[in-house]
C-alpha positions in Angstrom: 12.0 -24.4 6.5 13.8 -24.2 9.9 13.9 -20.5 10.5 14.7 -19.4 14.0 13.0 -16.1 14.9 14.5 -14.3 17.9 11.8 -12.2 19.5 10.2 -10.3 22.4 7.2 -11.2 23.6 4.1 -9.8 21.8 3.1 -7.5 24.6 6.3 -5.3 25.2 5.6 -5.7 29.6 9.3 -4.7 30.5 8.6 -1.5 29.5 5.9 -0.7 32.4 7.6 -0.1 35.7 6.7 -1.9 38.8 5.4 1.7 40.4 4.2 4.5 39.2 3.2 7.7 40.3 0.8 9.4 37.6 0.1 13.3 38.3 -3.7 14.7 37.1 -3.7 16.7 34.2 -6.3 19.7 34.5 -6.3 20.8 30.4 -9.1 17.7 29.7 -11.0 18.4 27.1 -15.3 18.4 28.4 -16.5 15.3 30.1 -18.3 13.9 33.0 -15.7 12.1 34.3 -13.4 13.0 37.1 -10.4 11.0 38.2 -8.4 10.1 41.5 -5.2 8.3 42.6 -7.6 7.8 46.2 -9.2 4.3 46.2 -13.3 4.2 47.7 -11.9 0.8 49.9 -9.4 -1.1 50.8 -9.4 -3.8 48.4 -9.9 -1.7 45.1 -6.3 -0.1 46.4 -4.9 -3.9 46.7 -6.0 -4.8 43.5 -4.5 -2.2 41.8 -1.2 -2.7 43.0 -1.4 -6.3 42.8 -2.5 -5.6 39.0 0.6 -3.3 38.2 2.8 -5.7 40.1 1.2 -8.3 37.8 2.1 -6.7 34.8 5.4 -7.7 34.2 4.3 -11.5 34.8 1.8 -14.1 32.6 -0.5 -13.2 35.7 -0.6 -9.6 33.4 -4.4 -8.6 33.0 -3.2 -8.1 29.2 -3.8 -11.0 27.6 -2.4 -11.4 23.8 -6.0 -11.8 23.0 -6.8 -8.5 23.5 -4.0 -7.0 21.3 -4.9 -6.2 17.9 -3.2 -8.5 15.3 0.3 -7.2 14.4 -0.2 -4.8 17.2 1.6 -4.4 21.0 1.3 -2.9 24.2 2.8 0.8 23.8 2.0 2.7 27.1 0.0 2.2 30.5 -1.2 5.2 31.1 -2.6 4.3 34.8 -5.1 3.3 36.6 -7.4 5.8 38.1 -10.5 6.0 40.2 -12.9 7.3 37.7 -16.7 8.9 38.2 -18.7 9.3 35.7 -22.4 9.2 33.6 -23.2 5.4 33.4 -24.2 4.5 30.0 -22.7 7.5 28.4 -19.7 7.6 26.1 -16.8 9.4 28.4 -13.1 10.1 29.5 -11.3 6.8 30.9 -8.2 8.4 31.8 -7.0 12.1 32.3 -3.5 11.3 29.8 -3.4 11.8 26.3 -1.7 9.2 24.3 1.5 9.1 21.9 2.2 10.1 18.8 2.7 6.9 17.6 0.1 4.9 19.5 -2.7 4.1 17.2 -5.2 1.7 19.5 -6.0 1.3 22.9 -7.1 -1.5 25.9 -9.1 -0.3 29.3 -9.8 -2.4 31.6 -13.0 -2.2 34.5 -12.4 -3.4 38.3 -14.8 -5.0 39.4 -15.3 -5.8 43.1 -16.1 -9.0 44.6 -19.2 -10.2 46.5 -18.3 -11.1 50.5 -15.1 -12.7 51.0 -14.7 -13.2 47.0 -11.9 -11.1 45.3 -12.4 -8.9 42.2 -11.6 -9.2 38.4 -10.5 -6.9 36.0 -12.9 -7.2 33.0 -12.4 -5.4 29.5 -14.2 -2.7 28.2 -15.0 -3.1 25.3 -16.0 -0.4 23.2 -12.5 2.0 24.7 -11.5 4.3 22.0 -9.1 7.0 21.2 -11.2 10.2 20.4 -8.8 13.1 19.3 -5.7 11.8 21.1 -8.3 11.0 24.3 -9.4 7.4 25.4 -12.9 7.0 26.1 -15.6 4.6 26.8 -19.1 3.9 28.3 -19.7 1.9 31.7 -22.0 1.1 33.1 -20.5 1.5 36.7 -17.8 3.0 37.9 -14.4 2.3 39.9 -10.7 1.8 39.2 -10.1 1.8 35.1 -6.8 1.0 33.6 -5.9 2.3 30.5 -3.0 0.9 27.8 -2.1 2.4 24.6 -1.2 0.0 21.6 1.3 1.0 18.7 2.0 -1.1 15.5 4.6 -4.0 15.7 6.4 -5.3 13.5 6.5 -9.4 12.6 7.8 -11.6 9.6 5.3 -14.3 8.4 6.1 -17.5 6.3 3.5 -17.0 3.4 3.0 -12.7 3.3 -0.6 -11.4 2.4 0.1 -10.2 -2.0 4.0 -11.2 -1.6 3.4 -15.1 -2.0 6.8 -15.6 0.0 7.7 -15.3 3.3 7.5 -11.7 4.7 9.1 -9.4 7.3 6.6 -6.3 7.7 7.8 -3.0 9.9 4.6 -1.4 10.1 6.2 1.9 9.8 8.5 1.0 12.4 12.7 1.9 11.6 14.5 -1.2 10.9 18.0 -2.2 10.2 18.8 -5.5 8.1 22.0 -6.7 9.2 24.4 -9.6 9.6 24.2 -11.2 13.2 27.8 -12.9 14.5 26.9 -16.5 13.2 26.3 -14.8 9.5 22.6 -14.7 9.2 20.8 -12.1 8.4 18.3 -10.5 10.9 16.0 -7.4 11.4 16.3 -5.5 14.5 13.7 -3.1 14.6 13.5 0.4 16.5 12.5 -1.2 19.9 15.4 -4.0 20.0 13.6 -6.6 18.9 15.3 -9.2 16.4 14.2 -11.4 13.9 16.2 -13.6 11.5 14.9 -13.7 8.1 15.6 -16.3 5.5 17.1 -15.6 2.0 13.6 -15.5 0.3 12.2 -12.6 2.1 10.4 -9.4 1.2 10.9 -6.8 3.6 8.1 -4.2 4.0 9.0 -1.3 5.3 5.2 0.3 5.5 2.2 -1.1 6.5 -0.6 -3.4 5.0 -3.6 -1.2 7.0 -2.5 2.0 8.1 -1.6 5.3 7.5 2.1 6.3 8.2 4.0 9.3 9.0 7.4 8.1 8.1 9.7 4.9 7.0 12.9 4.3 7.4 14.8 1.2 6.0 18.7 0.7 6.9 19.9 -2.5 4.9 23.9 -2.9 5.8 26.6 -5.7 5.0 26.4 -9.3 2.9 22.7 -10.0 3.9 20.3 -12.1 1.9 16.9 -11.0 1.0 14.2 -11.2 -2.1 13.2 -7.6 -2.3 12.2 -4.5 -0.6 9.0 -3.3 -0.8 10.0 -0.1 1.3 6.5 1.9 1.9 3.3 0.3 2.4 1.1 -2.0 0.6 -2.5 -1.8 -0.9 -4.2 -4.0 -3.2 -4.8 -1.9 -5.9 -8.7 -2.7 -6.1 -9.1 -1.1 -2.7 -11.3 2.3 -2.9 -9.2 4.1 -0.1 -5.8 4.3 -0.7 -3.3 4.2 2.3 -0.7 7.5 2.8 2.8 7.9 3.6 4.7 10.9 4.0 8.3 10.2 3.6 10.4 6.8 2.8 13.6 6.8 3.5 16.2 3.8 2.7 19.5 3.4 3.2 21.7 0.4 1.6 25.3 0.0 1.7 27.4 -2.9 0.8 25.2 -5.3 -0.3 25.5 -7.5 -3.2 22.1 -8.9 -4.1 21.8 -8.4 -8.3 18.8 -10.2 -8.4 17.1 -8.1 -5.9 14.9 -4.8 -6.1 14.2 -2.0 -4.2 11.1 0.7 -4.7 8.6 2.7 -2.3 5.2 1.8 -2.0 2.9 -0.9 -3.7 -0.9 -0.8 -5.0 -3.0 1.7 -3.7 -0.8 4.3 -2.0 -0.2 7.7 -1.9 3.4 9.0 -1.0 4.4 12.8 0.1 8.6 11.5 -0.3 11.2 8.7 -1.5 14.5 9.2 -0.5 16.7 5.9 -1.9 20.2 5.8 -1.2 22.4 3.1 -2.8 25.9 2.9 -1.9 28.5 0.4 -2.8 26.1 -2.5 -3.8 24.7 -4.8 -6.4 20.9 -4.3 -7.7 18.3 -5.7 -10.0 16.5 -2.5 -10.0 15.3 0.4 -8.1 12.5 2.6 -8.6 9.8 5.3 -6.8 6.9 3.2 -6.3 4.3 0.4 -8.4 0.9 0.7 -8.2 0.3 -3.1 -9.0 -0.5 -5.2 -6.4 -2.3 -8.4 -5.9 -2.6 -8.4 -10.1 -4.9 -4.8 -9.6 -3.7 -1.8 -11.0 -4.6 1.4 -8.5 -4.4 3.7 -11.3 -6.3 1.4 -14.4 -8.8 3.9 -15.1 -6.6 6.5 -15.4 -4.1 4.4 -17.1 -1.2 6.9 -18.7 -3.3 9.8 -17.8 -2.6 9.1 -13.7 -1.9 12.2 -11.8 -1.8 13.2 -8.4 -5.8 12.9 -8.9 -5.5 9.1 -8.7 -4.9 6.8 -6.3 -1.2 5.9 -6.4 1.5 8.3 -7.1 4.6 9.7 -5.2 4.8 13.8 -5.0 9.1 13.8 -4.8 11.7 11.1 -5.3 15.0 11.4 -5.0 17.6 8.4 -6.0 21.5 8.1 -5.5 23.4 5.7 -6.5 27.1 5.9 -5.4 29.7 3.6 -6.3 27.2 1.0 -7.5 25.5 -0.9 -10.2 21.9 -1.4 -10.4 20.8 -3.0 -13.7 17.6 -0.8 -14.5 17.4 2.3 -12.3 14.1 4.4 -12.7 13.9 8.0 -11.2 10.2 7.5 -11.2 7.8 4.7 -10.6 9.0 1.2 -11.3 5.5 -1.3 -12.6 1.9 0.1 -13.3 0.5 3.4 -14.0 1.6 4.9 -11.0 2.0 8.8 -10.9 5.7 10.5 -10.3 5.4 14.1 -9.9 8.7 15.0 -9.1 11.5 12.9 -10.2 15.5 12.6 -9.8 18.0 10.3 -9.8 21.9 10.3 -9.6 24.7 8.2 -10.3 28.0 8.9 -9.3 31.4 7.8 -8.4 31.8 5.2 -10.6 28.1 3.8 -10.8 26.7 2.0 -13.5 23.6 1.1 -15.2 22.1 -0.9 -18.0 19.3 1.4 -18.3 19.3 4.7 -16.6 15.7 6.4 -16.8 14.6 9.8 -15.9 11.2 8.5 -15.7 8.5 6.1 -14.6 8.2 2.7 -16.4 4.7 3.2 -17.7 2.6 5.9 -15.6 3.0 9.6 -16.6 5.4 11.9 -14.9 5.9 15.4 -14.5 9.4 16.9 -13.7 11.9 14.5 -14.8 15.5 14.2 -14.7 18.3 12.0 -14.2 22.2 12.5 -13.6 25.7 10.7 -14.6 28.6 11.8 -12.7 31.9 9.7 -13.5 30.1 6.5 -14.4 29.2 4.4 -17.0 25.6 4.1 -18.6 24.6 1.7 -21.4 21.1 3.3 -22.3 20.0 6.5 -21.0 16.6 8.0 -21.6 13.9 10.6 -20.6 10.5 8.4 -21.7 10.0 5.1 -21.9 6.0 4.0 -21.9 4.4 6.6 -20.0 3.8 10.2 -21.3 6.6 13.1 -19.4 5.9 16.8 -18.8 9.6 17.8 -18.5 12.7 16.0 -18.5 16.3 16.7 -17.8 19.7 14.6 -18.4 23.0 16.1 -17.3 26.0 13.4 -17.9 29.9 14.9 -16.7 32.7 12.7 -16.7 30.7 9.7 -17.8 30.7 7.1 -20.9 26.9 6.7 -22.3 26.6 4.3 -24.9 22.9 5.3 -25.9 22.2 8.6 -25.1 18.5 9.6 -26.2 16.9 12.8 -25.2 13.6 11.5 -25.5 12.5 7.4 -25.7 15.0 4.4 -26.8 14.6 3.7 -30.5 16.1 0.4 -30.1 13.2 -1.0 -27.6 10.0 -1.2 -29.7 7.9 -1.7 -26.6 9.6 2.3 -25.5 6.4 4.3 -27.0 6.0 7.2 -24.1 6.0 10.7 -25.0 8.0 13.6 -23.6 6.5 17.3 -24.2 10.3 19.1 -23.1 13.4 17.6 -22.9 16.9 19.3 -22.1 20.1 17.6 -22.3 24.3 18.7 -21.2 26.9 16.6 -21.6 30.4 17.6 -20.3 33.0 15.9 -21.2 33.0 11.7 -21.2 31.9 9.7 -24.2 28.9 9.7 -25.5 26.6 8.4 -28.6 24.2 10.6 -29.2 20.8 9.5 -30.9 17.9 11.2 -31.8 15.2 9.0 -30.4 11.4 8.4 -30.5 8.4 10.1 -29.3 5.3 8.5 -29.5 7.3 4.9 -30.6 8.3 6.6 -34.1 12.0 8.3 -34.4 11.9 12.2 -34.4 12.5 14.6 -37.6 13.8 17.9 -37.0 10.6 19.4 -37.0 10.0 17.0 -33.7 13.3 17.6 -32.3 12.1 21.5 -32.9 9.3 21.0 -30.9 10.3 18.7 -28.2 14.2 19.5 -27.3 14.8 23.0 -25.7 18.7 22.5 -25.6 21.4 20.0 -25.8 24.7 21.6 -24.9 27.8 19.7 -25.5 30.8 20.4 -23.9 34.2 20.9 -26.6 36.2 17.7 -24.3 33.2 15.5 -25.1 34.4 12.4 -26.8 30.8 12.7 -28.6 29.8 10.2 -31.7 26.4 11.0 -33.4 24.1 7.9 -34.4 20.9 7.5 -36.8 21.8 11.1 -38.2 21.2 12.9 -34.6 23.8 15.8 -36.2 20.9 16.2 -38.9 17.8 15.7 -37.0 18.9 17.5 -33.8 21.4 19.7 -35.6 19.2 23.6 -34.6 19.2 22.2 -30.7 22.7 21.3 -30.5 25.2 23.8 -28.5 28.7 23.1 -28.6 30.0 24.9 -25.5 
């Protein structure tokens, strides 16, 4: 497959000016180091503004060797005239690093014999030590320190995907068109890749905790999937975190696509899903399957916020589109959904509209239809659910069912309280199953608090809901 990728070089060397003038910060946290912009001779100062003038060039003392995989220059955070212990672990440089910088590359002059010049050799054990770099010499002189940050990259054949694979490492991207038609990824630093139609676009990471991710897909572009938060094979012991996931499609018309939060062993603080004006296969929270391992298989449906895959909130919208099977929770696996909503509106539709996960357990519920058109709508479907809410205004809903659907015989979740209002629309109404087996009365008793119907309801009952459901029904 000829697949052109446009992209910067690995180490990102136009961002390091040709001069620089660093001040000394006097907050350091306790050392035995002590730092100056004064060189001990003449040719220490020469070789360090040859080195800084160097950096730009392939005669750069950064090699791509020394980059961590997947990984790029972030910061040079200068080159100082250190003194310190010798053999003792210590400050290299008097700056703290970034927010975002998660790794780091120091580099030892070292001064010639006679007439010979110098070389910059790496030190190898440099390490970031509460927001600090540090490292242990044996001698000292000039020492120039470079922070690293994650980057992002697409790969023909991606680690658990089995396709090719365009990973953001946490990074905010933006899937576009380019102005021959393809699609590319430009990423938050300018750099562009074109992706082919078989992709799966990451948004997370494969190794590392994240703060945030944020996926903007916009226009005709072609892609497999998006797998928007990170990625953890679910046998892993540690799971990876992420704190929110945003995403953001618009226009695009790919129904045999999907898109959900994170995969395997993760654990997510937020999902935030917005789907306007497009075509999807699906959309969901989150799956805790990857790599055929289940993150949550010993807790199976008893998975809570205990075990190691689960998101805290979601929150899905879907405006003005269709999206075959839409889950407010969590997609594939026994992953945990604590917290779960999802909305259609403005003429969105759905095959099957769920308030919950597909087969892990779920807390809080619930799932909205505002002036569009459902075929099956339901609060459980294999998974066990605390509480659940449906509220439908303005809407057609051709199987409503205020707990699981009793015409899928695989649908045997349970729901412990469900509440349902309809406002006008058309709806047929059924009673349901909990636990795989329709409800009586007696269940419906137990199980529904409420299901107020508004009087401009175009409302059909089915399977004898006006019996069975007949105490929990409000006509408003």
């Amino acid at each position: 497959m000829d697949i052109s990728v446009e992209i910067l070089p690995k180490i990102y060397l136009a961002v390091i000016p040709k001069y620089w003038y660093f001040p000394i910060p006097t907050d350091l946290p306790p050392s035995s180091s002590t730092f100056s912009l004064k060189y001990d001779t003449d040719d220490e100062y020469d070789a360090v503004k040859e080195m800084e003038a160097n950096l730009n060039t392939e005669d750069s003392i950064v090699t791509p060797e020394d980059i961590p995989e997947n990984d790029t220059i972030s910061q040079y955070l200068g080159t100082y005239n250190v003194v310190g212990t010798p053999g003792e672990l210590t400050l290299l440089s008097p700056n703290k690093i970034g927010n975002k910088d998660t790794g780091v590359v120091a580099y030892h002059y070292t001064p010639g014999e006679e007439e010979a010049s110098g070389q910059w050799d790496k030190i190898e054990d440099a390490q970031i030590i509460d927001g600090y770099v540090y490292g242990t010499l044996e001698s000292f002189s000039p020492i120039a320190v470079f922070t690293v940050k994650p980057d992002t990259y697409f790969t023909e054949n991606g680690e658990y995907m089995g396709c090719p694979t365009y990973v953001a490492n946490g990074i905010p991207i933006v899937v576009s068109l380019n102005d021959k038609g393809k699609t590319i990824v430009t990423d938050a630093y300018g750099k562009v890749t074109e992706i082919p139609a078989t992709t799966m676009i990451i948004g997370g990471s494969y190794d590392r905790d994240l703060e945030s991710i944020n996926v903007t897909v916009k226009g005709d572009v072609k892609f497999k999937g998006i797998r928007a938060g990170s990625i953890r094979d679910g046998a892993e012991e540690t799971p990876l975190r992420v704190g929110k996931i945003t995403v953001n499609i618009e226009d695009v018309n790919r129904p045999s696509a999907g898109v959900t939060g994170s995969y395997g062993a993760v654990k997510t603080e937020e999902v935030e899903i917005n789907i306007k004006n497009s075509k999807l296969n699906f959309c969901g929270a989150g799956e805790s399957i990857c790599n055929g391992n289940d993150a949550n298989k010993e807790w199976g449906q008893k998975c809570s916020l205990a075990s190691k895959a689960w998101v805290k909130k979601a929150r899905i919208t879907l405006d003005n589109s269709y999206v075959s099977c839409a889950y407010a929770g969590c997609n594939c696996g026994y992953m945990y959904g604590d917290d779960v909503e999802i909305i259609a509106k403005n003429g969105s539709s759905a095959d099957w509209y769920l308030a919950c996960g597909s087969n892990g357990a779920t807390n809080n519920a619930k799932a909205t239809a505002i002036d569009s058109t459902i075929d099956v709508m339901q609060t459980t479907n294999r998974g066990p659910v605390k509480n659940s809410e449906l509220v439908v205004k303005n809407s057609t809903v051709n199987y409503l069912f205020p707990t699981g659907d009793s015409t899928d015989k695989t649908v045997n979740g349970t729901v412990d309280k469900s509440r349902v209002e309809v406002t006008n629309g058309k709806v047929n109404l059924y009673p349901g199953t909990n636990g795989g087996v329709v409800i009586t009365a007696e269940d419906a008793d137990k199980i529904i608090d409420v299901i107020k119907i508004s009087r401009t309801t175009d409302l059909t009952y089915k399977e004898d809901a006006d019996k069975i459901l007949e105490k929990k029904i409000v006509i408003k």
